[in-house]
N, CA, C and O of each residue as an XYZ file, in Angstrom:
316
protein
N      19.564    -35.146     -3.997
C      19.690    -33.767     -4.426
C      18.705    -33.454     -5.548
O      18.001    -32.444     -5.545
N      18.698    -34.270     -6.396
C      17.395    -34.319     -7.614
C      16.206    -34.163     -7.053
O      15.354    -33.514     -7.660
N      15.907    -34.759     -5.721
C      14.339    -34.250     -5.015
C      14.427    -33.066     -4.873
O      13.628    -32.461     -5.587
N      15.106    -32.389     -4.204
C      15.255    -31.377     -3.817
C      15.039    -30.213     -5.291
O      13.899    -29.792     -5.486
N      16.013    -29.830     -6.109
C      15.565    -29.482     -7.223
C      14.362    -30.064     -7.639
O      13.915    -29.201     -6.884
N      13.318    -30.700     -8.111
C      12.120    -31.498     -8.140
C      11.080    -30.297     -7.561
O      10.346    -29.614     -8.275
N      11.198    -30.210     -6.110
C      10.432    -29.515     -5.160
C      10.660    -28.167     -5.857
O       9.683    -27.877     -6.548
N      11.344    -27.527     -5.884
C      12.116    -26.397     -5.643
C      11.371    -26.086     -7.363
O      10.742    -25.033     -7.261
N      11.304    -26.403     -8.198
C      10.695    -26.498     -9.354
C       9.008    -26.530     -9.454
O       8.353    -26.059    -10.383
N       8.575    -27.084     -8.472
C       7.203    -27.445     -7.981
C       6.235    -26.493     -7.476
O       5.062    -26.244     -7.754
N       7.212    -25.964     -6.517
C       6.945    -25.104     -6.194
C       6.815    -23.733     -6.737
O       5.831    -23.019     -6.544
N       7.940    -23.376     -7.479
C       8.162    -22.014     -8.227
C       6.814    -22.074     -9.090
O       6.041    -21.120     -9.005
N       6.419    -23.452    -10.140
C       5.432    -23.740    -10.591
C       4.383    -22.892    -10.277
O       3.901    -21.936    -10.885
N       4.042    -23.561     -8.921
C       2.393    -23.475     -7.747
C       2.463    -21.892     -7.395
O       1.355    -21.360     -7.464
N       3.558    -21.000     -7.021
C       3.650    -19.391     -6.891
C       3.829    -18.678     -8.081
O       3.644    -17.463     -8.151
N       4.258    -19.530     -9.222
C       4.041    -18.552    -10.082
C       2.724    -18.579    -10.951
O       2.293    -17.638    -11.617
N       2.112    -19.951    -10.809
C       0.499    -19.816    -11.023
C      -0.445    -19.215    -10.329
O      -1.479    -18.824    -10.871
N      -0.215    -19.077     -9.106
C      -0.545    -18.065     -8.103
C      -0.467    -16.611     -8.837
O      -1.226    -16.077     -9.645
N       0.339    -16.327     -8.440
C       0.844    -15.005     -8.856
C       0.320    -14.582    -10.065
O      -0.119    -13.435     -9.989
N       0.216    -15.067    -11.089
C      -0.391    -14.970    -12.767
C      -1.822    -14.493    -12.126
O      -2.248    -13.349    -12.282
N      -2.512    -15.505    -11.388
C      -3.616    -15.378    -11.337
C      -4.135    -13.930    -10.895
O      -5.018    -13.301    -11.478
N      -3.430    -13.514     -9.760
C      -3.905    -12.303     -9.029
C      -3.221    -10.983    -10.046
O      -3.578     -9.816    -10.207
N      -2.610    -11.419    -10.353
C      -2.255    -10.151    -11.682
C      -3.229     -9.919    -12.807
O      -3.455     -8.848    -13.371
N      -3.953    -11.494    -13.119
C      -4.846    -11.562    -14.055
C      -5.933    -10.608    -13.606
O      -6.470     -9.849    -14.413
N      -6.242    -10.639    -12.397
C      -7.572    -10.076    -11.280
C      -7.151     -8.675    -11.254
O      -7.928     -7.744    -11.044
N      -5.695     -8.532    -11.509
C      -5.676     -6.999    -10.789
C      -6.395     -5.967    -12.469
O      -7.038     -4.921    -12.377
N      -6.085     -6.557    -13.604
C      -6.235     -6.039    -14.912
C      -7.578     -5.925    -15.027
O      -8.013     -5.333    -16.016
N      -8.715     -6.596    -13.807
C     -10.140     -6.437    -14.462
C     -10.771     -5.854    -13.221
O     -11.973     -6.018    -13.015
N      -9.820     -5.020    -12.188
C     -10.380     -3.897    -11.602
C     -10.489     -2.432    -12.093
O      -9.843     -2.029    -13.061
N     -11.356     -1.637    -11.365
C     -11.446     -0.608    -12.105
C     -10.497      0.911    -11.212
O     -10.522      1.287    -10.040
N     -10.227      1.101    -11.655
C      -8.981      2.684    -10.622
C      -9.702      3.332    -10.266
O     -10.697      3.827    -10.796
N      -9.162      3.432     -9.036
C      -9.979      4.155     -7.960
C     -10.274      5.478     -8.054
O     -10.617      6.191     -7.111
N     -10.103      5.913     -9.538
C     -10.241      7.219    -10.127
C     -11.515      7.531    -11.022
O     -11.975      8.612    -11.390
N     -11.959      6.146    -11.266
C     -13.382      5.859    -11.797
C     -14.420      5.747    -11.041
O     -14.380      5.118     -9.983
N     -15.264      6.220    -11.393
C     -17.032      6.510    -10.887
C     -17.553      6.180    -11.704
O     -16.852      6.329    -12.705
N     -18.767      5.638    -11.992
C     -20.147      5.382    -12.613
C     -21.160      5.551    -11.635
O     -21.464      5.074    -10.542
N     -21.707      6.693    -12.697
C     -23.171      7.645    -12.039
C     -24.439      6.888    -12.875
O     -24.732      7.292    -14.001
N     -25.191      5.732    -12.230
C     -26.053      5.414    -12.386
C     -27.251      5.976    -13.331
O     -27.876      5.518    -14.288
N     -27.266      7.068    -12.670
C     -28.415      8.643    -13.060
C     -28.259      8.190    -14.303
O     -28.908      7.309    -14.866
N     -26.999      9.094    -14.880
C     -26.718      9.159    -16.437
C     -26.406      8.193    -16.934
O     -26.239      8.397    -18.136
N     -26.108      6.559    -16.490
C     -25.492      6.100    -17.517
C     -23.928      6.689    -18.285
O     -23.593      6.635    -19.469
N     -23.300      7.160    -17.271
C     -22.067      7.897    -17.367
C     -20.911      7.468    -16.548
O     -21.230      6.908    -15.499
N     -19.698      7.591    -16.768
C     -18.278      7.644    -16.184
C     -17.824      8.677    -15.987
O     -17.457      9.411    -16.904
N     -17.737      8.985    -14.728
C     -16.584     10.003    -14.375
C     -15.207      9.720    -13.381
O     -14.863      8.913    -12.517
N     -14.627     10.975    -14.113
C     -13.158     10.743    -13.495
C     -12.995     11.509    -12.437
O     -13.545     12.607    -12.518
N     -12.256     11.219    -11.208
C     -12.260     11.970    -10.264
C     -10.776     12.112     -9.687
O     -10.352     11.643     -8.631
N     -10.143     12.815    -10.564
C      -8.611     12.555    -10.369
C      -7.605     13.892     -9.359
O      -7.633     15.053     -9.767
N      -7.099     13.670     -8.569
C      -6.914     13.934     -7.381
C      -5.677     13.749     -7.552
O      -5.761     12.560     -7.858
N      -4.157     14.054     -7.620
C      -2.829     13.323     -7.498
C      -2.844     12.434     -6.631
O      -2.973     11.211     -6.694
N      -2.642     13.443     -5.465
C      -2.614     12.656     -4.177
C      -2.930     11.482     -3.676
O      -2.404     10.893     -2.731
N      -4.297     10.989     -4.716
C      -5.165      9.903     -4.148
C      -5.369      9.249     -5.401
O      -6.483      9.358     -5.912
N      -4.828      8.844     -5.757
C      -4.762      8.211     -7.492
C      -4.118      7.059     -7.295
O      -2.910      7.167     -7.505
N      -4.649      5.480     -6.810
C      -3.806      4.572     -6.964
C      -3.994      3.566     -7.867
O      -5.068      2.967     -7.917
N      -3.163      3.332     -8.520
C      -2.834      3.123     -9.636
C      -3.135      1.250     -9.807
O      -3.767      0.457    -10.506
N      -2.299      1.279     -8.773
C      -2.008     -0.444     -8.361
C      -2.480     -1.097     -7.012
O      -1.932     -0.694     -5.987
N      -3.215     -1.836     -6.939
C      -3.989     -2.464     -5.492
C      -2.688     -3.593     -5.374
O      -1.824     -3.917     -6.189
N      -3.000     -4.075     -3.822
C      -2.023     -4.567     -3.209
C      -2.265     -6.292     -4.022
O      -1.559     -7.284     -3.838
N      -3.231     -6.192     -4.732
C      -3.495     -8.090     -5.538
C      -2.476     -8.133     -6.479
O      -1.627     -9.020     -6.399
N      -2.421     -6.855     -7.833
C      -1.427     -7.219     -8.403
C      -0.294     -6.710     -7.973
O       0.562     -6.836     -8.849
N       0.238     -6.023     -6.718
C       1.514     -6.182     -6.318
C       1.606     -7.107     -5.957
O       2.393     -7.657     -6.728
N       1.160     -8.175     -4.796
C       1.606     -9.685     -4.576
C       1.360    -10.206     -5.557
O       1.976    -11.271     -5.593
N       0.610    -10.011     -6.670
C       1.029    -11.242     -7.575
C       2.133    -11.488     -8.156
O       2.762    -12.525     -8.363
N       2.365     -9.944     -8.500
C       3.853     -9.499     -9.198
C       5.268    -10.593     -8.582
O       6.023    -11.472     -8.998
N       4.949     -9.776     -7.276
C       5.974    -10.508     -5.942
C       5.748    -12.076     -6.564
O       6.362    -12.270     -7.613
N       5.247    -12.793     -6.243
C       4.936    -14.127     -6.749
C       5.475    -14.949     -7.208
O       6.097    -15.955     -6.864
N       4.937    -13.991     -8.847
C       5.367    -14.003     -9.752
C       7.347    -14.342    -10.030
O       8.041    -15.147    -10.652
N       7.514    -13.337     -9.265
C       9.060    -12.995     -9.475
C       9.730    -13.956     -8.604
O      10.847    -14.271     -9.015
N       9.248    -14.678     -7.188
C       9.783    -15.651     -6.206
C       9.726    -16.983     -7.123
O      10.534    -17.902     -7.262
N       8.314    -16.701     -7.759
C       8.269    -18.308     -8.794
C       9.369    -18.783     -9.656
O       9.900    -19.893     -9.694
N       9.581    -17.808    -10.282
C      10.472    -17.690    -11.741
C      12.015    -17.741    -11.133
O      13.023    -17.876    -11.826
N      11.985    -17.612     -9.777
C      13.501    -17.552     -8.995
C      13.904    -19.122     -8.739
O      14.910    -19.748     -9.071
N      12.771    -19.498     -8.045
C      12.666    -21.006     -7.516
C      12.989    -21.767     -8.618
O      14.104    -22.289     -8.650
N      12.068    -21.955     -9.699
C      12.360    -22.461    -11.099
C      13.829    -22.548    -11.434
O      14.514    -23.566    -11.528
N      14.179    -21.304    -11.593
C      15.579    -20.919    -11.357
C      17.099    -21.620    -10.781
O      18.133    -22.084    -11.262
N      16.529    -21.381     -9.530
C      17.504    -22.454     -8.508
C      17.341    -24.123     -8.399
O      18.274    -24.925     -8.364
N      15.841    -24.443     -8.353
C      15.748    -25.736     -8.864
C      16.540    -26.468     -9.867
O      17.051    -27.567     -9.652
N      16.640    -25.660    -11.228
C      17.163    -25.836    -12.296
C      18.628    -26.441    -11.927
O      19.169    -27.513    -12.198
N      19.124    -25.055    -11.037
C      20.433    -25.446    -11.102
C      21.019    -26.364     -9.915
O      22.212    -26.562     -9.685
N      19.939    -26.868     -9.228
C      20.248    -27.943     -8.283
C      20.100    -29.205     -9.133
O      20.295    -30.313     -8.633
């Protein structure tokens, strides 16, 4: 039963280093609301409601991950 918790710990580990990572990645994209105009040496915003996303699907699975990792850890523990 101690293997088992072992794994189960190991694992949560390996997805929640996962997960960190692609969250880390999602913080050094830029929103799809940003432009850079070459020309000027300028930023513009091009903000739209409708089409404003906020969050790419990297740091939502990392999030996810994240949160399966910290579960596993979790249950490991208590095996």
């Amino acid at each position: 039963m101690a293997a088992v918790g072992q794994t189960l710990r190991l694992l949560g580990s390996a997805l929640g280093a996962v997960g960190g990572l692609l969250v880390f990645v999602e913080f050094f994209q830029t929103p799809s609301y940003i432009g850079y105009n070459r020309d000027y040496d300028d930023y513009e915003l091009d903000m739209a409601p409708q089409e404003v996303q906020e969050h790419s699907w990297i740091g939502r699975t990392g999030g996810l991950l994240l949160g399966v990792g910290f579960a596993l850890l979790f249950v490991g523990t208590l095996v």
